[in-house]
RODO-2510 file (C-alpha; in nm, 4 decimals, decimal comma):
residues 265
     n   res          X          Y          Z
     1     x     5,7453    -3,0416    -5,6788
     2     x     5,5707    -3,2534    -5,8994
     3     x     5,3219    -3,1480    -6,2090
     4     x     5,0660    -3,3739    -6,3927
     5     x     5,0611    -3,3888    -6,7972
     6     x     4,6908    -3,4323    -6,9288
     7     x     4,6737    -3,5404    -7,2518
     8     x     4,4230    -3,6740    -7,4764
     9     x     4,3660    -3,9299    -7,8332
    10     x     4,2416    -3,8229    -8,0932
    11     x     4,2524    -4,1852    -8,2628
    12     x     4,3632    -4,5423    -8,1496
    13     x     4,6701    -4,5730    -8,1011
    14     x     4,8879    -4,9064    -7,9962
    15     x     5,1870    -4,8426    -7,7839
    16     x     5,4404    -5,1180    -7,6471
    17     x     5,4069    -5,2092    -7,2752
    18     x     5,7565    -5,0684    -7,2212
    19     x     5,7704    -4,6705    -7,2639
    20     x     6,0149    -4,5482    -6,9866
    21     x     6,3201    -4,4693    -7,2458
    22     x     6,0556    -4,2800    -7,4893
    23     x     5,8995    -4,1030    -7,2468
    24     x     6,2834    -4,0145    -7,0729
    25     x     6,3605    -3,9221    -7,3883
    26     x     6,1033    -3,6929    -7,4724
    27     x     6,1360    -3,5219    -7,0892
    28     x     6,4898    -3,4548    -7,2204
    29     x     6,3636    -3,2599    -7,5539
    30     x     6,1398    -3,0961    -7,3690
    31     x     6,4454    -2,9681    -7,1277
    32     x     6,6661    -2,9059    -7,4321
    33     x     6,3264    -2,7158    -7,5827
    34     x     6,3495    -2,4473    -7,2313
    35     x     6,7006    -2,5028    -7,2019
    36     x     6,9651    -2,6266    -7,3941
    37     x     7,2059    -2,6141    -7,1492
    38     x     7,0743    -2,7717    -6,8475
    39     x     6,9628    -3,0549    -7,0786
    40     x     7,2904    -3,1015    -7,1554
    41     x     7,4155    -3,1214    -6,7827
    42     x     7,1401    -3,2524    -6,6667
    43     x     7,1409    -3,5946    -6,9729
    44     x     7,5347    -3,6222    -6,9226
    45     x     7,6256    -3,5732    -6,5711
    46     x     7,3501    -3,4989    -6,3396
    47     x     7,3566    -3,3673    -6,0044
    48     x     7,6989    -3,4809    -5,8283
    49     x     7,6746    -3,6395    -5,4393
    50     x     7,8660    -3,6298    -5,1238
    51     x     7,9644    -4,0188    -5,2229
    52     x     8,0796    -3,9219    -5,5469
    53     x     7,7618    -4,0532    -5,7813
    54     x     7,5743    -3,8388    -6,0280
    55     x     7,1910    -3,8582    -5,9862
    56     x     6,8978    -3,7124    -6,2179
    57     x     6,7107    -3,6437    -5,9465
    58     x     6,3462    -3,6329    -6,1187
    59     x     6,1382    -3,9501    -6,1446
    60     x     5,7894    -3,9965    -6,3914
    61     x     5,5229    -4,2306    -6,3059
    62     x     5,3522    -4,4978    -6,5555
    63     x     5,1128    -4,4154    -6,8055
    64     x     4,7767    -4,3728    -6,6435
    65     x     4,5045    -4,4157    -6,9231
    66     x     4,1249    -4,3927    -6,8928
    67     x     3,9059    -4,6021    -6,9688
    68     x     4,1387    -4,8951    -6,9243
    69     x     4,3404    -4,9923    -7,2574
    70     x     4,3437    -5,2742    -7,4082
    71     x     4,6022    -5,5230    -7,3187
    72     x     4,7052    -5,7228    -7,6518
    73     x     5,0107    -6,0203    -7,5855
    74     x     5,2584    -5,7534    -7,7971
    75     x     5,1389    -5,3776    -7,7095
    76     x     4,8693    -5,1882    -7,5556
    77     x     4,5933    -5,0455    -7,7650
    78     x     4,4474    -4,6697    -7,6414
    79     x     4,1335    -4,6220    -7,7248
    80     x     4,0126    -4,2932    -7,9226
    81     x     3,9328    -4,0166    -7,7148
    82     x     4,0966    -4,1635    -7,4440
    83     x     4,2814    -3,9439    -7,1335
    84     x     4,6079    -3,9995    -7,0659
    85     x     4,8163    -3,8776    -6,7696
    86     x     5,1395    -3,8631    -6,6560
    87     x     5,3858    -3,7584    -6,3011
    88     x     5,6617    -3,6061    -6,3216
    89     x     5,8322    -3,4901    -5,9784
    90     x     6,1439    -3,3532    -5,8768
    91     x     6,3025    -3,1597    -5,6174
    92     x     6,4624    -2,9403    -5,8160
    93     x     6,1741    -2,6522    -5,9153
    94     x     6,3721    -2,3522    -6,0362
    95     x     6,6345    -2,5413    -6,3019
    96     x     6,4034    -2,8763    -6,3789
    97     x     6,0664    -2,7611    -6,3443
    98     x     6,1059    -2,4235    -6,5377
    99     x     6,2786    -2,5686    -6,8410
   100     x     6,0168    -2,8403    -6,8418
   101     x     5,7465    -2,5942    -6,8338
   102     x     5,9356    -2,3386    -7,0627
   103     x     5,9758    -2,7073    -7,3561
   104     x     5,6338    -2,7575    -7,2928
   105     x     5,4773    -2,4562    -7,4014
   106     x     5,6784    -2,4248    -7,7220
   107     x     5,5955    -2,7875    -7,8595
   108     x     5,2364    -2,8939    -7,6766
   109     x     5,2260    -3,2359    -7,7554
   110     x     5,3923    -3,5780    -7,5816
   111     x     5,4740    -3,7831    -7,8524
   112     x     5,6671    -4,1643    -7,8121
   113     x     5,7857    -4,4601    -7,9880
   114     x     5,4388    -4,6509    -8,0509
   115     x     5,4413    -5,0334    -8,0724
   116     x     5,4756    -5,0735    -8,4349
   117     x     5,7750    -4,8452    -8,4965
   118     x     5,6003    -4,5214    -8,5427
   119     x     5,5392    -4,1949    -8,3432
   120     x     5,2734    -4,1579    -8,1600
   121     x     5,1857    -3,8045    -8,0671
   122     x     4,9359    -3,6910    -7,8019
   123     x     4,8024    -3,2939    -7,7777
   124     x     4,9140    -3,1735    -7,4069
   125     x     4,5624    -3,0040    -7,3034
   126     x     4,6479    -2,9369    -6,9118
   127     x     4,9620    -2,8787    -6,6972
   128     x     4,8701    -2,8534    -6,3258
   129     x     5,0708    -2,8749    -6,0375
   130     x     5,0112    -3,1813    -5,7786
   131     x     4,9747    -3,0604    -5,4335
   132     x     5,2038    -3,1808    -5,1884
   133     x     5,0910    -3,4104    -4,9076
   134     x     5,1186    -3,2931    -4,5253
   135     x     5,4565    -3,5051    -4,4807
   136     x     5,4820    -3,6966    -4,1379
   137     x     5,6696    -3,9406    -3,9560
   138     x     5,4776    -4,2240    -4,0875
   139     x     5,2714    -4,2436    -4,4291
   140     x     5,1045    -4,4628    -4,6673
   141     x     5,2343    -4,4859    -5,0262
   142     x     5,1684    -4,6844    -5,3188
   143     x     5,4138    -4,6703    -5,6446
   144     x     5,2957    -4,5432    -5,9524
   145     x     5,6421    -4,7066    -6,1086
   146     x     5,7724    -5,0212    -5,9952
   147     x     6,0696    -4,9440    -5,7692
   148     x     6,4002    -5,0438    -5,8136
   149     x     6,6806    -5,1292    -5,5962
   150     x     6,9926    -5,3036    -5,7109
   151     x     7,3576    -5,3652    -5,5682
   152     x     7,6478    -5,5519    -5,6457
   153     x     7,7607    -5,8820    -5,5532
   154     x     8,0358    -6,1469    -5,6252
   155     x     7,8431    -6,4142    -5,8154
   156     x     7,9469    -6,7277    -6,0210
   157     x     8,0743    -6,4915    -6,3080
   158     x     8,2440    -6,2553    -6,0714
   159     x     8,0925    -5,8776    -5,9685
   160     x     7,7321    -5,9056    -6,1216
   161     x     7,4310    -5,6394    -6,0523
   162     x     7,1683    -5,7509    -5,8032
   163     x     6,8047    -5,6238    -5,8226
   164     x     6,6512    -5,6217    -5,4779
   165     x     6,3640    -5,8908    -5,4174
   166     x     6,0518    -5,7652    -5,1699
   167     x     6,1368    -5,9552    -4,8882
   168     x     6,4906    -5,9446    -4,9390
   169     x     6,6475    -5,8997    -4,6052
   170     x     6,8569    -5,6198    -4,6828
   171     x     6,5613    -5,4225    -4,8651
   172     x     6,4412    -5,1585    -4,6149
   173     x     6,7909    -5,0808    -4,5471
   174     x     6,8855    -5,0316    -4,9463
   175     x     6,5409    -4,7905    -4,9216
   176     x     6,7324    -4,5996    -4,6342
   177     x     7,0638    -4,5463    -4,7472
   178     x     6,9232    -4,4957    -5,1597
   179     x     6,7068    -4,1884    -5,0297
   180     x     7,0023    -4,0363    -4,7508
   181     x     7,2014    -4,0391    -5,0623
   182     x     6,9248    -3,8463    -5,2498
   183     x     6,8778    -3,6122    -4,9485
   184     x     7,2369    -3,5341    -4,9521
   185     x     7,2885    -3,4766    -5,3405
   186     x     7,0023    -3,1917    -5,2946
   187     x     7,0894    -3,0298    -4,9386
   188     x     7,4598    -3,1081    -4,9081
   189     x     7,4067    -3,1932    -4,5516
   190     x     7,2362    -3,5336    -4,3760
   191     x     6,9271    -3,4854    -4,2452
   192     x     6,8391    -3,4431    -3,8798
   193     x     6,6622    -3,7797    -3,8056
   194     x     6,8614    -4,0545    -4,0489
   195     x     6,6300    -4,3202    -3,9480
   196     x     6,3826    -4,4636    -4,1625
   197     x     6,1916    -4,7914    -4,2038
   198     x     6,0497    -5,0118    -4,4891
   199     x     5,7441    -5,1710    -4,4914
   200     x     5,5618    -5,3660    -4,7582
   201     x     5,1936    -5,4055    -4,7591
   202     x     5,1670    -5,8020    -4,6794
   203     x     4,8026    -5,8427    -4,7167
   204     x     4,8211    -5,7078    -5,0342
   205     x     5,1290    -5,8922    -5,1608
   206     x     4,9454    -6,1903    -5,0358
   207     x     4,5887    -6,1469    -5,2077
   208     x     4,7875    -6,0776    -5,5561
   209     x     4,9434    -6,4278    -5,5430
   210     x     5,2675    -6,3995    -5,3419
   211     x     5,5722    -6,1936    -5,4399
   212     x     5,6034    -6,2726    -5,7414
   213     x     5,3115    -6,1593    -5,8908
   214     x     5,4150    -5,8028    -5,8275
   215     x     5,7692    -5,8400    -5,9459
   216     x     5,8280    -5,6548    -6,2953
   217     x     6,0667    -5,6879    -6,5803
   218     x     6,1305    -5,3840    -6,7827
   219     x     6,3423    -5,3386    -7,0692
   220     x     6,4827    -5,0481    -7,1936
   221     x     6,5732    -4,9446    -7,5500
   222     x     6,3491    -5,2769    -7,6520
   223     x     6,4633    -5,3961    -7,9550
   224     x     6,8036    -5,2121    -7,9922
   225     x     7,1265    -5,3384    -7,9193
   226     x     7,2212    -5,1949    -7,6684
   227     x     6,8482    -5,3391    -7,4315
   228     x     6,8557    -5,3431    -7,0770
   229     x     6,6517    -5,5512    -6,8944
   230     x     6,5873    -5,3801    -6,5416
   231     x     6,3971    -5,6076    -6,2684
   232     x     6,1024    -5,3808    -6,0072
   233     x     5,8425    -5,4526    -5,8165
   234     x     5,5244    -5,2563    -5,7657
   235     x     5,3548    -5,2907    -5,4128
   236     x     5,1508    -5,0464    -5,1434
   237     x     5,4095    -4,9900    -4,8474
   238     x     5,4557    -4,7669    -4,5801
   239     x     5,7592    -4,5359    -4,4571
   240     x     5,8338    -4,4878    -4,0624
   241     x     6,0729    -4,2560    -3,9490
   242     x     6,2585    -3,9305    -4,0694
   243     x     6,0177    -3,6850    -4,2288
   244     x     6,2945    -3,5331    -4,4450
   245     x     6,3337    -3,8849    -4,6074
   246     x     5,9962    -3,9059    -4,6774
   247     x     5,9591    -3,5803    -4,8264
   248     x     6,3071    -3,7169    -5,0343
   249     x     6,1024    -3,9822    -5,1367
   250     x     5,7682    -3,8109    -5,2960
   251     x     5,9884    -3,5520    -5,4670
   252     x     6,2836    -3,7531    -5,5961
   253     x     6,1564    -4,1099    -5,6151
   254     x     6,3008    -4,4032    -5,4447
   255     x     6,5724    -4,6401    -5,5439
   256     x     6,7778    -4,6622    -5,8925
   257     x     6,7106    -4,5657    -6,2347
   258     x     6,4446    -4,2646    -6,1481
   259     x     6,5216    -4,0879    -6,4063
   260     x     6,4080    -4,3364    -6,6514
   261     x     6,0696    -4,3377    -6,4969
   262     x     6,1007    -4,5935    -6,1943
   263     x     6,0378    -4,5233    -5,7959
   264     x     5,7743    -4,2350    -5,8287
   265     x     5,5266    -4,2903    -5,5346
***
């Protein structure tokens, strides 16, 4: 299930390019708000797999602001009166979605870090659910976060983190396996039909300028210590194959790091 947040400005405001930690953060007090405890398991050990690994198992899409912003070098400036929206999906409805909701209507207002170390708060004026699509076995998606995929190989400086490139052999398989594991963590079975297939959109990787012009660099906790820098991409593709994967993907998000606001298509 996934809901959409419409908020609006009631003044400029100026908020950094990079707002997936704030706006994680604030999902969390929102959660802690309709639940304290589910917050709690939810923030320090998520939802255990099969394989072992914790997942969040929720995902948030990017800012979408109309009219367009302003983008300065530093930050982006919202103009007043402005409408602001944001996705957040999981497949979890009766522990994630109810707390959320539950947060929300005690404290009706998103508020995150803004770009020159204050708060910026924005009044919540609609929550409505997003419909679900008619899944098939082959659909169109475009991201509304940049995905990420990583794994780990033995580099110069020994074991080292390696963020998937888009037309890095290995990619559509990393897609595969990320979203089985996903599909496992909620059902606690494998699906029916396992098999799944990765395409990116090449025309329109092409008319942006080549792969590289849709990679993205994100860094969490800017400023801070303890700053991550976390590499995406952010590309039209399309999925072939197992519906149950598919449905995996719109619900949970695809790849690493969804619950800090990555992979929600």
């Amino acid at each position: 299930m996934r809901i959409r947040l419409t908020c609006s400005t009631l003044r400029f405001a100026s908020i950094p390019y990079n707002t997936n930690h704030s706006i994680a953060s604030w999902i969390y007090h929102q959660l802690e708000n309709g639940s304290p405890e589910y917050s709690e398991f939810l923030h320090d050990r998520g939802y255990m797999g099969p394989d072992g690994k914790p997942r969040k198992l929720f995902t948030f899409s990017r800012l979408q602001i109309t009219p367009k912003p302003v983008f300065k070098p530093s930050h982006i400036v919202i103009n007043k009166d402005s409408k602001i929206e944001l996705i957040i999906s999981t497949p979890m409805f009766e522990e994630f979605i109810q707390s959320l909701v539950m947060g929300l209507f005690e404290n009706q207002m998103m508020e995150i870090d803004g770009a020159h170390g204050q708060r910026i708060k924005f009044p919540i004026m609609l929550v409505t659910r997003v419909p679900e699509p008619v899944f098939g076995t082959e659909m169109s998606c475009r991201t509304l976060s940049p995905l990420v995929l990583k794994t780990v190989i033995d580099g110069e400086k020994g074991r080292q983190t390696y963020y998937y490139r888009p037309y890095d052999k290995g990619l559509a398989g990393a897609v595969a396996n990320n979203l089985l594991g996903k599909y496992q963590t909620i059902h606690g079975t494998l699906p029916l039909d396992q098999n799944l297939d990765f395409q990116l959109d090449d025309a329109f990787i092409k008319k942006r300028g080549g792969p590289e012009k849709i990679s993205n660099l994100i860094t969490l906790r800017e400023g801070h210590a303890n700053a991550t820098q976390i590499k995406g991409f952010s590309c039209p593709f399309v999925l072939k194959g197992s519906k149950e994967l598919i449905e995996t993907a719109w619900h949970a998000g695809i790849g690493d790091h969804t619950g800090m606001g990555f992979g929600c298509v």
